[in-house]
C-alpha positions in Angstrom: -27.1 -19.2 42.7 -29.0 -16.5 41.2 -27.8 -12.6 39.6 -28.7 -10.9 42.5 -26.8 -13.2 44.9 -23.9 -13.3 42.8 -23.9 -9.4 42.9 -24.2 -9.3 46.5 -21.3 -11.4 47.2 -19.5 -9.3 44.1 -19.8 -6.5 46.2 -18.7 -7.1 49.0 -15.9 -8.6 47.5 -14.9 -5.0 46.1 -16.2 -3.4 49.7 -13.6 -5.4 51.0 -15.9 -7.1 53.2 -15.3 -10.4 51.5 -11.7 -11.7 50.8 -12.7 -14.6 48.8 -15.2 -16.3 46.8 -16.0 -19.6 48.0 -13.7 -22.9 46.2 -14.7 -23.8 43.2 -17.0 -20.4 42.7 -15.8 -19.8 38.7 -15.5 -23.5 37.9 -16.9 -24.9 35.3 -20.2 -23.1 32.7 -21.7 -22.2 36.0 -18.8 -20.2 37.3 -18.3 -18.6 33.7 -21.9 -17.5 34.2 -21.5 -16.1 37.5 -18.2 -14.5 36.0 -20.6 -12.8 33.5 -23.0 -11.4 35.7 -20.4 -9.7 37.2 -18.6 -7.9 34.4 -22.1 -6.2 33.3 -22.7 -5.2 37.0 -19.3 -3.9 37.1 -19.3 -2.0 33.8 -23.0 -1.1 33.1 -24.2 -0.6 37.1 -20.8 0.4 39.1 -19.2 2.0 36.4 -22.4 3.6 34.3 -20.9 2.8 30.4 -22.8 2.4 27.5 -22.4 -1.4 26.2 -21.5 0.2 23.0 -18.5 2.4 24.5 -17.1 -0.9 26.5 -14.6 -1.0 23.4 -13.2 3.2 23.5 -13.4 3.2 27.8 -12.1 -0.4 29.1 -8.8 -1.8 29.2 -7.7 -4.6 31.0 -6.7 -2.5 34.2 -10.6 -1.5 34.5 -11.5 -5.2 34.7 -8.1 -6.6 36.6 -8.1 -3.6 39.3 -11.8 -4.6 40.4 -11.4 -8.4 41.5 -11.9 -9.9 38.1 -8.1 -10.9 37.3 -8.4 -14.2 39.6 -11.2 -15.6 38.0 -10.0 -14.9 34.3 -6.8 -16.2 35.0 -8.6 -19.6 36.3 -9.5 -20.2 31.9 -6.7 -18.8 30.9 -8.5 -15.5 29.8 -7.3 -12.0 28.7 -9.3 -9.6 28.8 -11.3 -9.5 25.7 -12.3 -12.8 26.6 -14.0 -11.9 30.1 -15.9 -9.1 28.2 -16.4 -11.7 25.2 -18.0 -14.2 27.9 -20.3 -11.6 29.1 -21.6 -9.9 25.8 -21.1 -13.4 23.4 -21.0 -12.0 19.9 -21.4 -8.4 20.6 -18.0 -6.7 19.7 -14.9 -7.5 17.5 -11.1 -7.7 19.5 -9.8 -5.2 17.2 -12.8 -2.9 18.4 -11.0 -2.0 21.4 -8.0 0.2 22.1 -6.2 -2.2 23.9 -6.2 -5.5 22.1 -4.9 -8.8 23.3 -1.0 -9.0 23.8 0.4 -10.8 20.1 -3.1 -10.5 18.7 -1.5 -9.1 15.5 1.4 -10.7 15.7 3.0 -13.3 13.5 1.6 -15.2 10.9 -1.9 -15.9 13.0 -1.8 -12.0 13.4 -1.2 -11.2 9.6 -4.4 -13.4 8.9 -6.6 -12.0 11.9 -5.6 -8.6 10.4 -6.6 -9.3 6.5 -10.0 -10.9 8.4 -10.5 -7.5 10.0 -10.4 -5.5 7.1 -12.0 -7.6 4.7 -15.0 -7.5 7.8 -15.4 -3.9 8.1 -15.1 -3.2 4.0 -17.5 -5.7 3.1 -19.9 -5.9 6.2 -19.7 -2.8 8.4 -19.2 -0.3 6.2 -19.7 -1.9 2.5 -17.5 -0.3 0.7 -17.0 -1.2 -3.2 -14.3 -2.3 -4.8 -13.9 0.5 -6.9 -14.3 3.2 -4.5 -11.5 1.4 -1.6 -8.3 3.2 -3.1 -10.3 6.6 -2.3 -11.6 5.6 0.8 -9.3 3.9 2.4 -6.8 6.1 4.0 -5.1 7.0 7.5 -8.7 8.3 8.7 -10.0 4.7 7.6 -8.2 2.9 10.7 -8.2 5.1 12.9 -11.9 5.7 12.8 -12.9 2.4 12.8 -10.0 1.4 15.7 -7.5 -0.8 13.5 -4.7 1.3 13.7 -3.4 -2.0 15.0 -3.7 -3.6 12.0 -2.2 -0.4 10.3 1.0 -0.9 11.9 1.4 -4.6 10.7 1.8 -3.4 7.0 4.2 -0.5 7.5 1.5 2.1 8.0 0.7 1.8 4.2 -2.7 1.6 3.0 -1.8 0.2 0.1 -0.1 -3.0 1.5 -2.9 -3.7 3.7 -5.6 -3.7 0.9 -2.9 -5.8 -1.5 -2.9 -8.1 0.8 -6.9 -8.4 1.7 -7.3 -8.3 -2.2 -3.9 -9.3 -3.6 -2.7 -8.4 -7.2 -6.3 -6.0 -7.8 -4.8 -2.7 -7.2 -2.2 -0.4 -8.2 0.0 1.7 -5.3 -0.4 5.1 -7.3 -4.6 4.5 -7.3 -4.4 5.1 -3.3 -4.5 9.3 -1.9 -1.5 8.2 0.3 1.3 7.6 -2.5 4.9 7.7 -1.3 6.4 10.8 -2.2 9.7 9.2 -4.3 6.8 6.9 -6.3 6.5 10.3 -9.0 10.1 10.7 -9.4 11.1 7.2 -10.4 11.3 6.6 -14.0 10.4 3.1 -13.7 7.6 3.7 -11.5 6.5 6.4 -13.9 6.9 4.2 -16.9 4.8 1.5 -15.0 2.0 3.7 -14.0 1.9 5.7 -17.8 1.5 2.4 -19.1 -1.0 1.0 -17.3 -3.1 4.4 -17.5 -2.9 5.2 -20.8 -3.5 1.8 -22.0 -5.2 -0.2 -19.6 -7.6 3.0 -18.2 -8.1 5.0 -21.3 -7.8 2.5 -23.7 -5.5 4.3 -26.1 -4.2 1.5 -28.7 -0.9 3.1 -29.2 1.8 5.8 -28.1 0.5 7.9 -31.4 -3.2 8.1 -30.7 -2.5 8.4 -26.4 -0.3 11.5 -27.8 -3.0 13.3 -29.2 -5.6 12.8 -26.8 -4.4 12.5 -23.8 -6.1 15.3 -21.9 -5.3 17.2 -18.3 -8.8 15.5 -16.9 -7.8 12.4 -17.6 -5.2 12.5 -14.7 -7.7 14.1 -12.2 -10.7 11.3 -13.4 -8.0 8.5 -12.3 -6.9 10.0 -9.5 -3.1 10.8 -10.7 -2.8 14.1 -9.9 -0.2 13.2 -8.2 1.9 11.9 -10.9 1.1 15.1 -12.9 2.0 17.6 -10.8 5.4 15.8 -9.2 6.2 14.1 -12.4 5.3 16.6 -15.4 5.5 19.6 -13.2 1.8 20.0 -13.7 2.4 20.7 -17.3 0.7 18.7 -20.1 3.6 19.6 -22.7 5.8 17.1 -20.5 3.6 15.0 -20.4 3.1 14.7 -24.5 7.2 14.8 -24.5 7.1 11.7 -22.4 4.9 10.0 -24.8 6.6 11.1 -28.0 9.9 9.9 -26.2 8.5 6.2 -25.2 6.9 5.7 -28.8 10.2 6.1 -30.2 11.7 4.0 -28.0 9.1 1.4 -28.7 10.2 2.1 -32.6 13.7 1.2 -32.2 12.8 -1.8 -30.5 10.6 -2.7 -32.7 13.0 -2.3 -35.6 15.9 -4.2 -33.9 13.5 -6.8 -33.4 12.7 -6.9 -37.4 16.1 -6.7 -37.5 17.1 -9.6 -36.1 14.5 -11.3 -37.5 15.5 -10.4 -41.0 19.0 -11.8 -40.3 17.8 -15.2 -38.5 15.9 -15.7 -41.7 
């Protein structure tokens, strides 16, 4: 049976001139064919939408509510997969609004969710490694439809790019920093450390207390940390410094101490 047959009988299936399709109609590749040619009538002719706004303006209600449910149900399809069978290859589940029921769930939806990312960083939008903690944000999802994804990892940015690329970022390098992050001293300590001597390469307390600088914070993206922990005032800033290298002195002398007596 050919497309424009298949249509015909489509039609007057949704005319309700026709109440059913004859047995065995969506059996087999053949019937998954004939399934196909009716899901681009019925979206691209009846329905006039763009193939590339299928993902933003159909649900499963826009396929199910014009005689395609039947047939689906006969493989065992959702939704996605009757489009999927009628544009092979062209769009991505997470694309659409509505994605599959338990697509992200679980452990198979924690890994379909890292896959997703990891695709649209590196192959739709090629982002680089050094510039995903300022680019990927709340916009970053929603824009390219994975606020589904989003939602597995607590809505934090963060988590879903430590989990994509595990142990390679920091949670202070992100724009979207929990608020309580600057106020806790071991936090604080954490992220100090790892800036001062990891970022700018300062080889001690001493030399990071006379050169640390106000742009260094705003070249490393910690503004945050300067204004909510220092109060936005480099003097704190130095005190905090001056206080941890004589910490690091006592312990450093008990340690010698010890030492001394072991000996």
């Amino acid at each position: 049976m050919n497309r424009e047959e298949v249509i015909e009988m489509y039609s007057e299936a949704l005319e309700g001139k026709r109440r059913r399709f004859p047995d065995g109609f969506f059996i087999g590749e053949e019937g998954k064919k004939y399934l196909a040619y009716m899901t681009r009538y019925l979206l691209e002719e009846l329905l006039s939408i763009k193939v590339n706004d299928i993902p933003l303006k159909v649900k499963a209600s826009t396929l199910w509510s014009h005689r395609l449910k039947s047939p689906a149900n006969l493989h065992g399809w959702n939704y996605y997969d009757v489009i999927q069978n009628a544009y092979p290859g062209k769009f991505k589940p997470w694309e659409f609004q509505q994605v599959p029921n338990g697509y992200w769930i679980g452990e198979k939806g924690r890994k379909r969710a890292i896959q997703a990312v990891q695709y649209v960083i590196e192959v739709e939008v090629e982002i680089s490694l050094e510039d995903i903690p300022s680019k990927i944000n709340h916009h970053f999802f929603k824009k390219h439809r994975l606020l589904g994804v989003f939602s597995v990892f607590e809505q934090s940015p963060f988590k879903v790019i430590d989990a994509v690329y595990p142990g390679i970022f920091k949670p202070w390098q992100f724009n979207n920093v929990v608020m309580n992050c600057w106020k806790d001293p071991v936090h604080i300590e954490e992220i100090m450390e790892w800036f001062l001597f990891q970022q700018l390469g300062f080889f001690s307390y001493a030399e990071a207390y006379i050169k640390i600088q106000v742009k260094h914070f705003f070249k490393y993206r910690l503004t945050g940390l300067y204004q909510r922990a220092f109060n936005s005032r480099l003097e704190r800033v130095k005190q905090w410094i001056s206080m941890e290298g004589e910490k690091e002195k006592r312990t450093r002398r008990r340690l010698e101490t010890k030492r001394d007596e072991f000996n």
